[in-house]
C-alpha positions in Angstrom: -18.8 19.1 4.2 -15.6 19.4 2.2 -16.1 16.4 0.1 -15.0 16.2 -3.4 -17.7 15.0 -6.6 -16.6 12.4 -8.4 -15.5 12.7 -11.9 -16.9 9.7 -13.5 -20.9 10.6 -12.4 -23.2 8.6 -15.2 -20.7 7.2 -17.2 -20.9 3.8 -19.2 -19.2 1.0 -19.1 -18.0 1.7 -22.9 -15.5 4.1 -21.7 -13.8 1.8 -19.6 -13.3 -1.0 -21.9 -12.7 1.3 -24.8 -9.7 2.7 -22.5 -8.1 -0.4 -21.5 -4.3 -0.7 -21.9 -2.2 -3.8 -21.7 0.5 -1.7 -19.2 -2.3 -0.8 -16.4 -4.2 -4.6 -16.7 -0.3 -5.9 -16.1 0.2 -3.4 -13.4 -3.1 -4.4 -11.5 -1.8 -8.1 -11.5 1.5 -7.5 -10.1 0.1 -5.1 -7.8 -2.2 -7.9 -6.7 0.5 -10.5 -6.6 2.5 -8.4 -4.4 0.0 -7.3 -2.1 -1.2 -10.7 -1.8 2.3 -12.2 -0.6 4.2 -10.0 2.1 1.3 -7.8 4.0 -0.2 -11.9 4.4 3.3 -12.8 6.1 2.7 -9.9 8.3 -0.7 -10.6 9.1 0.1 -14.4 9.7 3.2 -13.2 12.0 1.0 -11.1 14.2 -1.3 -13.7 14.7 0.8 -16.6 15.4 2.8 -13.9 18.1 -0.7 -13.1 19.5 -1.9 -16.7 19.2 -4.9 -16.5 17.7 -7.2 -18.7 16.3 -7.7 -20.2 12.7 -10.7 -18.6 12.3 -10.3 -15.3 13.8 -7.3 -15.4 11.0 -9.0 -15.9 8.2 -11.9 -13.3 9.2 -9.3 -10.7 9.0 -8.0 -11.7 6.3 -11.6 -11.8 4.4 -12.3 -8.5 5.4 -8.4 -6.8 4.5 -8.8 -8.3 1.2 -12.8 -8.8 0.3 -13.7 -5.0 1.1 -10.5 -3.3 0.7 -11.0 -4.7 -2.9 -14.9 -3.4 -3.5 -13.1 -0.5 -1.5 -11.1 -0.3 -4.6 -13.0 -1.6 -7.3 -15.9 1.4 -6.3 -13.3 4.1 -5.8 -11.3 4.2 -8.8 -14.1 3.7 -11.1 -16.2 7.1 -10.3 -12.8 9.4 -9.5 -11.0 7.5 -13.4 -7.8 7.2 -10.9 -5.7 4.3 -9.5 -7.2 4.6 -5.6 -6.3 1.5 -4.3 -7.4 0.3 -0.5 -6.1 -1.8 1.6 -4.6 -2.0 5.6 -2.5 -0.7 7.3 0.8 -2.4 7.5 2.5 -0.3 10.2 -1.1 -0.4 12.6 -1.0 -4.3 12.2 2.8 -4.2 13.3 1.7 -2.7 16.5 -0.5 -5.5 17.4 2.9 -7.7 18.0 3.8 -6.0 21.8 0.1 -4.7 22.3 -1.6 -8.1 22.0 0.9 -9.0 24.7 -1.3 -7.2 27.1 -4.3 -6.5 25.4 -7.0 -8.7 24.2 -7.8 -9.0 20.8 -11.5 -7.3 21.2 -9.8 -4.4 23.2 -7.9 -4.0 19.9 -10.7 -4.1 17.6 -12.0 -1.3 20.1 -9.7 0.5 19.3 -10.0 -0.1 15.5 -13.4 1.1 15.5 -12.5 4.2 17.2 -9.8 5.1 15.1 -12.7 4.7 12.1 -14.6 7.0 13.8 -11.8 9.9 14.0 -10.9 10.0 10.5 -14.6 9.9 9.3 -14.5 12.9 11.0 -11.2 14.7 9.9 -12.3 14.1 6.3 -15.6 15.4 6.9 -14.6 18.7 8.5 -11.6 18.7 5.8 -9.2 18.7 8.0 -7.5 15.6 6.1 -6.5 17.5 3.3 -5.4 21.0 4.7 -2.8 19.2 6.9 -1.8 17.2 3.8 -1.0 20.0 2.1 0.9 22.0 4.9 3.8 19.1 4.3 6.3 20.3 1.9 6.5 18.3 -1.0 10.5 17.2 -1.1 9.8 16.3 2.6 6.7 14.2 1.3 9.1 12.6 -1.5 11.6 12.1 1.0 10.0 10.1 3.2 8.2 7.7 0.4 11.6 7.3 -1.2 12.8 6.1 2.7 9.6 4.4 2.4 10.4 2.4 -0.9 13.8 2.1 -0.9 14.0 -1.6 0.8 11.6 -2.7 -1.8 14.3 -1.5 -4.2 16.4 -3.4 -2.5 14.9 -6.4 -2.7 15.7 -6.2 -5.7 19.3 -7.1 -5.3 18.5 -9.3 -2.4 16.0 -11.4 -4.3 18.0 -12.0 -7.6 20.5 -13.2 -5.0 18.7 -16.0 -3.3 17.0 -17.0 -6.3 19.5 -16.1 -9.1 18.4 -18.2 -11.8 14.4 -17.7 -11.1 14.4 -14.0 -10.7 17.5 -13.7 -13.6 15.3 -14.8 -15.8 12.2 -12.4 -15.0 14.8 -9.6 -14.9 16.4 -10.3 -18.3 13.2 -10.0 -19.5 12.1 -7.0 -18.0 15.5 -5.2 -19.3 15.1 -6.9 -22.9 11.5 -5.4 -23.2 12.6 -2.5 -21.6 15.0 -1.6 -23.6 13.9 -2.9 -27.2 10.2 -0.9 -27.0 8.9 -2.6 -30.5 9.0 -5.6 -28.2 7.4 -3.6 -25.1 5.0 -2.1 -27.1 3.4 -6.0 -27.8 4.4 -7.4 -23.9 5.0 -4.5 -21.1 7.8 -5.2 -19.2 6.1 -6.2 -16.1 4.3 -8.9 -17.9 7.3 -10.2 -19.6 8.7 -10.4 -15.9 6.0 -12.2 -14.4 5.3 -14.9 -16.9 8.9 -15.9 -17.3 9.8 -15.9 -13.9 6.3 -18.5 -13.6 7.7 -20.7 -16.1 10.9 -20.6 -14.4 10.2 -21.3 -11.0 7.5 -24.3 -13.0 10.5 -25.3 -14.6 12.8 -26.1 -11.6 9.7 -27.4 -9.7 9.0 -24.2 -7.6 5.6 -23.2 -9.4 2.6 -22.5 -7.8 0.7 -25.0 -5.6 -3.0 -25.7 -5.4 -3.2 -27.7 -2.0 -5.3 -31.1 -1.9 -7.6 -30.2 0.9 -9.0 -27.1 2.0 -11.9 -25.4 2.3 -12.3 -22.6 -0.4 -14.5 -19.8 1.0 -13.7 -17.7 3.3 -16.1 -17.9 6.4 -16.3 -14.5 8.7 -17.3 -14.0 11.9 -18.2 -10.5 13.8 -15.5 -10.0 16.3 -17.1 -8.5 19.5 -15.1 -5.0 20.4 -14.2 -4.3 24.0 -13.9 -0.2 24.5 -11.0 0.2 27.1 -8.9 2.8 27.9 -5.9 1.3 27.5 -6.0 0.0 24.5 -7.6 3.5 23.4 -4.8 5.0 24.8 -2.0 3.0 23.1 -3.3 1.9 20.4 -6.2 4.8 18.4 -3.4 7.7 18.1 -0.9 5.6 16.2 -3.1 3.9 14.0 -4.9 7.1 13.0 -1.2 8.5 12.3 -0.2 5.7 10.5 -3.0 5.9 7.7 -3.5 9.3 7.4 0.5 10.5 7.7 2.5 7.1 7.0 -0.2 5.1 4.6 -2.5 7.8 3.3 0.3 10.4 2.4 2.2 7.8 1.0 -0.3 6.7 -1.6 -1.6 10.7 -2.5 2.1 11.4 -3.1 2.8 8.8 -5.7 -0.6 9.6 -8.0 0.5 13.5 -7.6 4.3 12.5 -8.7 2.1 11.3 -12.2 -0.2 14.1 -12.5 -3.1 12.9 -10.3 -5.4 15.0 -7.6 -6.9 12.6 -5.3 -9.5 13.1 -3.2 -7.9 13.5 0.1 -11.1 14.2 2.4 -13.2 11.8 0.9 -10.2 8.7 1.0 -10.1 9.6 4.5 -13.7 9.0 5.1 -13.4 6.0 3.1 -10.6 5.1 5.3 -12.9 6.1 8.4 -16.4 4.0 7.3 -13.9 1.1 5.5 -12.4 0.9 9.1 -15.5 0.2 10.9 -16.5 -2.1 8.7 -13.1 -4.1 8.3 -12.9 -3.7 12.3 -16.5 -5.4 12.9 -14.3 -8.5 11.4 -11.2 -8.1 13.6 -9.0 -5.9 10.5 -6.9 -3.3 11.1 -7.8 0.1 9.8 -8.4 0.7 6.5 -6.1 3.2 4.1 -4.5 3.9 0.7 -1.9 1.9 0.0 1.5 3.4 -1.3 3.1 0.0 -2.9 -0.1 -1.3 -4.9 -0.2 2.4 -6.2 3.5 2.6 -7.0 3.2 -0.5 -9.1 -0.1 0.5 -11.0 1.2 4.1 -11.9 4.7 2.4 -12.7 3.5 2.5 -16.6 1.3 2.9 -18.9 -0.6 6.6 -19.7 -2.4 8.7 -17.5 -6.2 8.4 -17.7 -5.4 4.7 -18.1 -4.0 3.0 -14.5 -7.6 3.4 -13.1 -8.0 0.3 -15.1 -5.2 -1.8 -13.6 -6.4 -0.7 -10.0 -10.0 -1.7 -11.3 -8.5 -5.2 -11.7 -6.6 -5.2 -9.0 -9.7 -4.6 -6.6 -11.8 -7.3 -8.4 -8.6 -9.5 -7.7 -8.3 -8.1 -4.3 -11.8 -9.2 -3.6 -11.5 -12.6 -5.1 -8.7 -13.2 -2.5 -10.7 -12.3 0.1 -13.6 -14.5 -0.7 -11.3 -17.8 -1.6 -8.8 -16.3 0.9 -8.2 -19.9 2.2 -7.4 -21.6 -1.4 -5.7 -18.3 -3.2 -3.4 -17.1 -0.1 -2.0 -20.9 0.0 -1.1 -21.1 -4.1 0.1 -17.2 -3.7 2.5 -17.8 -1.1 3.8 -21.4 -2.4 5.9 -19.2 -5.0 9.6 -18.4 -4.4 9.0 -15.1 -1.8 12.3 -13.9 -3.1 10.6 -13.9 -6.8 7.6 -12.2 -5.6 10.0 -9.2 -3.9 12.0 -9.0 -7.2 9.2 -8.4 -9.3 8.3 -5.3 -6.8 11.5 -4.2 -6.9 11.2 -4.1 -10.9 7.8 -1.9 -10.6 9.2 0.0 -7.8 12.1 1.5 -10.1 10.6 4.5 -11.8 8.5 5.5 -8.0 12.3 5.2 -6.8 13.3 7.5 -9.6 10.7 10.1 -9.3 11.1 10.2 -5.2 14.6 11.0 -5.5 14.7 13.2 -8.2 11.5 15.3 -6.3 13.1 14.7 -3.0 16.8 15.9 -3.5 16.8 18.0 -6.4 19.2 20.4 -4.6 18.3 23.5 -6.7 16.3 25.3 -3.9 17.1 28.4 -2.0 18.0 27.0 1.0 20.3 24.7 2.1 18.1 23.9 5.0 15.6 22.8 3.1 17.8 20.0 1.1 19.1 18.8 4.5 15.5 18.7 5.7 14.9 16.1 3.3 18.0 14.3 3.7 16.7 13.6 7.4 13.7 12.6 6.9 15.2 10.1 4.7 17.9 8.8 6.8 15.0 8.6 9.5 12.7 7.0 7.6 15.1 4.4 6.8 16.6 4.0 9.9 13.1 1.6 10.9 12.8 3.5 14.8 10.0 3.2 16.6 9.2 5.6 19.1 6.0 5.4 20.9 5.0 2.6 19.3 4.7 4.9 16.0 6.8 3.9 13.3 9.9 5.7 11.6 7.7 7.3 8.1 5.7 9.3 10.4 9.1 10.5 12.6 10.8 11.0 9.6 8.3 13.5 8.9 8.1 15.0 12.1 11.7 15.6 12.7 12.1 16.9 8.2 9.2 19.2 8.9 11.1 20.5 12.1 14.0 21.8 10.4 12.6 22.9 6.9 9.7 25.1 8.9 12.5 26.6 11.6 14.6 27.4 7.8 11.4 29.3 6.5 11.0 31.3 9.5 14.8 32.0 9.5 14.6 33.7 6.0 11.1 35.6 7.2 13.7 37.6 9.8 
């Protein structure tokens, strides 16, 4: 057992309230805001591809969301860091051509399986000592490849929404720039609540629908072991959360001075995957965008907080999933993708500067990183694995073959 304590072991509920900050709480509900918008779209696009039914839906999406949030909530709390869980986004993107030809309990099979695995790699610590054999620009690399769209939708949001999404990015620079205004309303915040009165303003606010049920109502999905989907479907997802998701999510708190507990997030990941799997959810994982945002301000010691709220929120979603997913997404998407293109700025900044710093000894080692970017960007799948995970591969290729060069 290569598990590590927790850091937080008997402490009161005094210490958390006496540390709250107004950056993290803002962090933790933009993060949730965010996360609550375009992984939905993605989970809403598999299933309509798949054509599965209403209440298989909202089953997964009770389970991504309810336990990825106690997940959270639990996690952050005893290790005083910003751990927050959710799915994986890449493993549910699989699901579009393999639920052409596999059944929906052959998948969740295979989700349980891949639950299994990593309980065991974090376990036997296996998690963390291939974690650490990446190189860190090669890391950075790939999470600014990673990142860099959300960036981006930046630009592309403003753009289809100009007067919406001016308005939250005015205010973001204003209180950005002037900090005797920041120090009374973070930036983020500013963002978020003009761009509500805005959209309110021209009659895109949010939407509480007439009728609907509001709690979420699971259902045990029975799981069908076969060897094709084991086949196709346990290696990539295992990948995907432990060297796309997981690596991801460890690299941002280390870019802000955090040590996470690798071994035991894996066996989170592992026991969160069963768990989520028994309701038809994808595996489990660390999610690099929610801990971008709450790390984007605010002190260290602090963004635990926001991630606290952002797990309590995450598991409100899931409960209500039915009402809160409907008045989520009935905002402008394209003001929801600005406002995580605001938080992603600084992550951007650190990536790059970590990533392509240029001043090391050899040149193969920059151009390492340059692939791995270009590769992560480029959006290739090969093997149904997605481009993070080659962009890794093929960075890691050339900067070990440039160490062994200069050991001749």
């Amino acid at each position: 057992m290569k598990l590590e304590p927790p850091s937080a072991i008997g402490a009161s509920f005094y210490d958390v309230f006496r540390s709250i900050d107004s950056n993290s709480l803002t962090n933790g509900l933009v993060a949730t805001v965010f996360a609550v918008t375009g992984p939905v779209a993605i989970i809403l696009s598999v299933a309509s591809s798949a054509g599965l039914e209403k209440n298989i839906v909202n089953t997964w999406i009770f389970a991504a969301f309810g336990i990825g949030g106690l997940l959270t909530l639990v996690l952050s709390y005893l290790y005083r860091q910003p751990l927050a869980m959710a799915w994986t986004m890449p493993g549910a993107a699989l699901l579009v051509s393999s639920l052409g030809h596999l059944t929906f309990s052959e998948a969740v099979g295979a989700f349980l399986v891949s639950g299994l695995m990593m309980v065991l790699l974090g376990i036997s610590g296996l998690a963390r000592w291939l974690m650490e054999k990446f190189p860190s620009n090669i890391v950075m690399a790939m999470v600014a490849g990673v990142f860099l769209p959300f960036g981006l939708n930046l630009i592309t949001g403003f753009a289809n929404t100009p007067l919406i999404s001016g308005v939250a990015i005015f205010s973001f620079v204003v209180t950005s720039v002037f900090s005797r205004i920041g120090r009374y309303t973070p930036p983020m915040l500013s963002a978020l609540v003009s761009g509500i009165i805005a959209a309110a303003l021209v009659g895109k606010g949010p939407v509480i629908p007439d009728e609907m049920p509001w709690l979420a109502e699971p259902t045990i999905i029975t799981p069908i072991f076969s060897i094709d989907a084991m086949i196709e479907l346990v290696a990539p997802l295992v990948i995907s959360v432990i060297a796309v998701q997981n690596m991801q999510g460890v690299s941002v708190l280390k870019t802000v001075g955090y040590n996470a507990p690798i071994n035991v997030l894996t066996v989170v990941c592992g026991y969160g995957s069963l768990l989520m799997g028994m309701f038809g959810c994808v595996p489990t994982c660390i999610t690099g965008p929610a801990n971008a945002i709450l790390v984007s301000s605010g002190k260290k010691g602090t963004h635990y907080l926001g991630a606290m709220l952002f797990g309590f929120l995450f598991a409100l979603v899931g409960l209500f999933s039915p009402l809160l997913i409907e008045t989520a997404t009935s905002m402008p998407r394209d003001f929801i993708l600005v406002l995580g293109g605001l938080a992603m700025l600084p992550v951007l900044t650190s990536a790059f500067s970590s990533a392509f710093s240029f001043e090391r000894s050899s040149r193969l080692s920059d151009f390492a990183a340059i692939i791995t970017f270009l590769v992560t960007v480029s959006d290739i799948s090969i093997f149904n694995i997605a481009s993070p995970f080659w962009g890794l591969v093929f960075g890691s290729i050339i900067y070990f073959s440039s160490r062994i060069s200069l050991l001749r």
